[in-house]
N, CA and C of each residue as an Amber inpcrd file, in Angstrom:
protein
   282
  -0.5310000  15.4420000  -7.0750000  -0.9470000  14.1880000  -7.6730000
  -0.7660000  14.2730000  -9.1870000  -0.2850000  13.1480000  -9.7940000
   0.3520000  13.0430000 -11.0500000  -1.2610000  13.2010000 -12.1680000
  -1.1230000  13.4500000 -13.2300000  -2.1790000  13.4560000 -14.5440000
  -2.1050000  11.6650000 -14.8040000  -0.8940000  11.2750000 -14.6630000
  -1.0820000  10.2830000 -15.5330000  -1.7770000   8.8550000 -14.9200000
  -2.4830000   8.6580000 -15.8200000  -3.3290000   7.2220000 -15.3340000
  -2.6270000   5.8380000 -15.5350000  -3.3870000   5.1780000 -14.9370000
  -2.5250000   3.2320000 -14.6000000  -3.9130000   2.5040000 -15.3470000
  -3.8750000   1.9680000 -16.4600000  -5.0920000   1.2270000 -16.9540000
  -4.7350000  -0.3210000 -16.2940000  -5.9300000  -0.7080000 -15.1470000
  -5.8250000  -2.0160000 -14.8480000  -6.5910000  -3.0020000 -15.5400000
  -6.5070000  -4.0590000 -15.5690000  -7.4980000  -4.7850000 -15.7380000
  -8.7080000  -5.2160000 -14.8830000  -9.5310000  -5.9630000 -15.0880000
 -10.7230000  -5.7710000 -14.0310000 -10.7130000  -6.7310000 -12.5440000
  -9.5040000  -7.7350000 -13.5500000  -9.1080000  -8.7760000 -12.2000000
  -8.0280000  -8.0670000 -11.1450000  -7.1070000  -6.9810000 -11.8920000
  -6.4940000  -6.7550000 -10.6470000  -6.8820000  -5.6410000 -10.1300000
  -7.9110000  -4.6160000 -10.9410000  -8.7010000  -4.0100000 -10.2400000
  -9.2100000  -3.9700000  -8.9850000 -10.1970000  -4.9910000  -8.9980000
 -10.8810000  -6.0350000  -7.7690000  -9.9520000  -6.5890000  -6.8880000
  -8.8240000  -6.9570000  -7.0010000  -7.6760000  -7.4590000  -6.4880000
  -7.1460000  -6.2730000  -5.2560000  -6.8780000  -5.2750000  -5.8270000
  -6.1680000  -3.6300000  -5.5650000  -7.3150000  -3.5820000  -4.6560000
  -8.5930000  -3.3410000  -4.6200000  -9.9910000  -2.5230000  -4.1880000
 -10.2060000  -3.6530000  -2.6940000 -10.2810000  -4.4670000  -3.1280000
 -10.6820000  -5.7060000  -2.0900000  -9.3150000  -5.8480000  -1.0950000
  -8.2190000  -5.5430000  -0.9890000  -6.9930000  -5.7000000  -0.1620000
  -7.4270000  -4.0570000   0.4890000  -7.1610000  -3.0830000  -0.0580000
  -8.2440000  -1.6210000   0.5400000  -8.8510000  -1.6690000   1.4120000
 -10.0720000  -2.7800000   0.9370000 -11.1240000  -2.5110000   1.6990000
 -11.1520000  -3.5470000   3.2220000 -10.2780000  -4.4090000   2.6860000
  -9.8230000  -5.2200000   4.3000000  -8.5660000  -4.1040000   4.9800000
  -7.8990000  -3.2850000   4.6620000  -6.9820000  -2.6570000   5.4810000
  -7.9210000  -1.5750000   6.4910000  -8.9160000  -1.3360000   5.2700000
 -10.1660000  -0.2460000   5.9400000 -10.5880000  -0.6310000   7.0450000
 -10.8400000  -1.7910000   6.8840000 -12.0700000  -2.5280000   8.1000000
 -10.6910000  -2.3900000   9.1540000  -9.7050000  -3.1670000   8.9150000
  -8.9480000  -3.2020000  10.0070000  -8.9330000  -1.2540000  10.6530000
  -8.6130000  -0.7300000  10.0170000  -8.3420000   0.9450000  10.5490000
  -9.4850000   1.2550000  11.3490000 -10.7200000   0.7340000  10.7150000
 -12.1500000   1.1100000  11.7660000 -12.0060000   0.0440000  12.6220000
 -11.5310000  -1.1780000  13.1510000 -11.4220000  -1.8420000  13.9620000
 -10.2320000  -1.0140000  15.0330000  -9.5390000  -0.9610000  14.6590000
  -8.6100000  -0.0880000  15.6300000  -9.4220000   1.2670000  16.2830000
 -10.3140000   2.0690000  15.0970000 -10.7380000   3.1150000  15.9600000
 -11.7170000   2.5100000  17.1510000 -12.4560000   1.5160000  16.9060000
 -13.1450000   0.9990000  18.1600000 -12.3150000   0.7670000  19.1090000
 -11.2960000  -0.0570000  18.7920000 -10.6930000  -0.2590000  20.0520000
 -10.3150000   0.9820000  20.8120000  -9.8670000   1.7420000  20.2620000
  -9.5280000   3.1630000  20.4610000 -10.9300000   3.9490000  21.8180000
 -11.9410000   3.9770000  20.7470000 -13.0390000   3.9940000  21.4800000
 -13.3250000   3.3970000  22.4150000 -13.5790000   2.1840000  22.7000000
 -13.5660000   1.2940000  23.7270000 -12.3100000   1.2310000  24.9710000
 -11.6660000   2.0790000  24.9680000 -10.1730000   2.1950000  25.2690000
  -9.9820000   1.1700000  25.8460000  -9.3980000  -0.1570000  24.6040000
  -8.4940000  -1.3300000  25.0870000  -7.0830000  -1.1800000  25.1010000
  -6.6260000  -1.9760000  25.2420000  -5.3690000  -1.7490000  25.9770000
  -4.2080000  -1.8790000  24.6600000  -3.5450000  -0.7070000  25.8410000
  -2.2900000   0.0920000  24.1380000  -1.5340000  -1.1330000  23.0700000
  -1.4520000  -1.9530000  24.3310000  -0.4130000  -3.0040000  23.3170000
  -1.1440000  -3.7840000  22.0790000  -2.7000000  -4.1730000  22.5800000
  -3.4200000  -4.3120000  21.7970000  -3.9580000  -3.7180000  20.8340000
  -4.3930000  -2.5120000  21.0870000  -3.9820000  -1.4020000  20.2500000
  -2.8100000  -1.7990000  19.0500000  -1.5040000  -1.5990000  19.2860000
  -0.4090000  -1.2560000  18.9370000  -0.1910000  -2.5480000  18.1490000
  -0.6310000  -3.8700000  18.7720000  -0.6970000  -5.0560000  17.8780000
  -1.4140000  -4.9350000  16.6540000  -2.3890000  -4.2550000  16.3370000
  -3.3330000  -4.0260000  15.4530000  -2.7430000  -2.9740000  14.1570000
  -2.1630000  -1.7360000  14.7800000  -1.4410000  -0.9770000  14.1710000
  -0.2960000  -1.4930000  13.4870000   0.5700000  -2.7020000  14.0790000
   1.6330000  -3.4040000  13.1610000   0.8860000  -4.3420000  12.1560000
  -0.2440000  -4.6160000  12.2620000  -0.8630000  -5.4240000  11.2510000
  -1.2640000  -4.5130000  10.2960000  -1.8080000  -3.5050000  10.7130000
  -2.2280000  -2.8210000   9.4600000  -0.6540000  -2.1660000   8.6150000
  -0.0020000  -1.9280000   9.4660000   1.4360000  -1.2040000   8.9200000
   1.7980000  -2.4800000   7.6340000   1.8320000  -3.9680000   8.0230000
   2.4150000  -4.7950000   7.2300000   1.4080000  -4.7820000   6.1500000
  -0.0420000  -4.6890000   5.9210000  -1.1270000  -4.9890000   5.6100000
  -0.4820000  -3.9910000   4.3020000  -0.5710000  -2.4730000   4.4190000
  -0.2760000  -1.5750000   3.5500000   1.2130000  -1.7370000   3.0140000
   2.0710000  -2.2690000   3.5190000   3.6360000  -2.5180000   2.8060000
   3.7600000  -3.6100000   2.4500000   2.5360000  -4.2220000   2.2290000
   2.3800000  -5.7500000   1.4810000   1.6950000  -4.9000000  -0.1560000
   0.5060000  -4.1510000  -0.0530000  -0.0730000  -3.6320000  -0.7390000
   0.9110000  -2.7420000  -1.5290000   1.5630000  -1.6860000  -0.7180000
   3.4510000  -1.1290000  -1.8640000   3.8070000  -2.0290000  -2.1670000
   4.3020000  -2.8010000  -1.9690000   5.0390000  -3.6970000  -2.7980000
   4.4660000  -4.5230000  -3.6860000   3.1310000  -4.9250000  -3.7150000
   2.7910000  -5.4990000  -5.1790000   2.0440000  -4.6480000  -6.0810000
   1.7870000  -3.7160000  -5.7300000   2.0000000  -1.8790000  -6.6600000
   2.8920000  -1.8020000  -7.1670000   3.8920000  -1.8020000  -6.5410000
   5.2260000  -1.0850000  -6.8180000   5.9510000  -2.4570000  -8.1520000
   5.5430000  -3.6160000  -7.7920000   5.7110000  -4.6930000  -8.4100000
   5.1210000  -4.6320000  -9.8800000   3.9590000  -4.1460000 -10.0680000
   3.2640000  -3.6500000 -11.4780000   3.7210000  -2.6500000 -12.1080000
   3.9750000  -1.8360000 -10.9190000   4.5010000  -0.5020000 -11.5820000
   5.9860000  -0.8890000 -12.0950000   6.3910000  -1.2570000 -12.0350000
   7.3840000  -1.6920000 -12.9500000   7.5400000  -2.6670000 -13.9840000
   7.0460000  -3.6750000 -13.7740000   6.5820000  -4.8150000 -14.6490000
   5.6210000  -4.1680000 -16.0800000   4.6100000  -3.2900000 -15.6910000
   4.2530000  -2.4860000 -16.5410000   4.9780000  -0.9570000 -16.7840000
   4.2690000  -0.0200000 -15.9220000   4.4200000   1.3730000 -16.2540000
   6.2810000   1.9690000 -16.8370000   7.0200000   0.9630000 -15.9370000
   8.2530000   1.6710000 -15.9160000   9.0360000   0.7170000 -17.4120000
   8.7110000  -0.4810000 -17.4420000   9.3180000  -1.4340000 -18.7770000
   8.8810000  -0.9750000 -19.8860000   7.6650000  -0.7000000 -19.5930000
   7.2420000   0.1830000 -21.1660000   7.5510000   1.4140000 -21.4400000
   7.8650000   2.3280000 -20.2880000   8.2970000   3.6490000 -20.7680000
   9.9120000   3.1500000 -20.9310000  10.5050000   2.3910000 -20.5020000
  12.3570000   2.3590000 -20.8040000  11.8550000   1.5020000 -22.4290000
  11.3230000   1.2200000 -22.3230000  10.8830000   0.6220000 -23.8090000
  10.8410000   1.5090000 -24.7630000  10.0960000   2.3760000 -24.3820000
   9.6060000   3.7780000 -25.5570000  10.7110000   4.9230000 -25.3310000
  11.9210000   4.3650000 -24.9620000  12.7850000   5.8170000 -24.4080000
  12.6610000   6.6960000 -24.0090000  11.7790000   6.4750000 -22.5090000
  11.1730000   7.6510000 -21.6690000  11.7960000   7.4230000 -20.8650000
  13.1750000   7.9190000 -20.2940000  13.8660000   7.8980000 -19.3160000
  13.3270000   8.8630000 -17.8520000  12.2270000   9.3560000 -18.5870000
  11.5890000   9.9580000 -17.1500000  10.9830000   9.2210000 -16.1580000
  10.8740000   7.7900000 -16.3520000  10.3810000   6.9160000 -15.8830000
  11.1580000   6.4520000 -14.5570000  12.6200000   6.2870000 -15.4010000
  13.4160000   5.7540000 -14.2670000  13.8860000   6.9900000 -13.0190000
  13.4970000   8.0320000 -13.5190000  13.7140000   9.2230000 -12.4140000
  12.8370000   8.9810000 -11.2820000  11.3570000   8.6000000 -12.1210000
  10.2000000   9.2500000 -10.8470000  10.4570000   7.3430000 -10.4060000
  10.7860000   6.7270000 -10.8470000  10.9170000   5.5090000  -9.7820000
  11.7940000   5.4880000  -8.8230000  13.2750000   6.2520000  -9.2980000
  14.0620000   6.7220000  -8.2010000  13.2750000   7.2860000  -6.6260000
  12.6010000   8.3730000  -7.2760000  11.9080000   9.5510000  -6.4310000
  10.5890000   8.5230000  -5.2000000  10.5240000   7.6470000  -6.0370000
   9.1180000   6.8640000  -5.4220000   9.9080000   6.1450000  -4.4710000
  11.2630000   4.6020000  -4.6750000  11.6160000   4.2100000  -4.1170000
  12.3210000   5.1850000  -2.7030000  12.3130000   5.9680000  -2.9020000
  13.7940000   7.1980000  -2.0820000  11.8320000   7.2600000  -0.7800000
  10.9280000   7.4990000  -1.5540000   9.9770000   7.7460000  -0.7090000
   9.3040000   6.7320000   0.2910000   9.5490000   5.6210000  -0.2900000
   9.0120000   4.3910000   0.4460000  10.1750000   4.1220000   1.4220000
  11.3430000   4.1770000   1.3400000  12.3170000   3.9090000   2.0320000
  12.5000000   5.1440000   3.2000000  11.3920000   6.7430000   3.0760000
  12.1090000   6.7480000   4.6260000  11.5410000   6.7160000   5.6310000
């Protein structure tokens, strides 16, 4: 895990924390079902919601993180920026 910090603001703070905490509920909703042993597809319906739930959440991360973290370091001629975005995208993609 990287040193370096992401200063948010408090609106998208709350924004970030509150999308979390509904993917959460969904993950403990699945373990009930789990528990309750309902049926796989239903199951498995739940699991593609949460899958989209979290690659909705990368992508408007990944959307800041560039808009901020990565424009301002190609700004300040920190070309290390555009490496570890390489490294990040290469990671989301496999």
């Amino acid at each position: 895990m990287s040193e370096k910090k992401t200063v948010r603001n408090e609106k998208e703070h709350k924004a970030l924390i509150n999308r979390l905490n509904r993917i959460e509920g969904q993950i403990r909703g699945i373990k009930n079902m789990v528990e309750k042993d309902s049926y796989c597809t239903d199951i498995i319906t739940q699991v593609a919601a949460v899958n989209a739930a979290l690659n909705s959440f990368n992508k408007e991360l990944l959307a800041k993180h560039i808009k901020g973290c990565v424009y301002n370091g190609v700004k300040n001629n920190n070309e290390e920026v555009i490496d570890e975005l390489v490294v990040l995208i290469q990671k989301l993609m496999k």
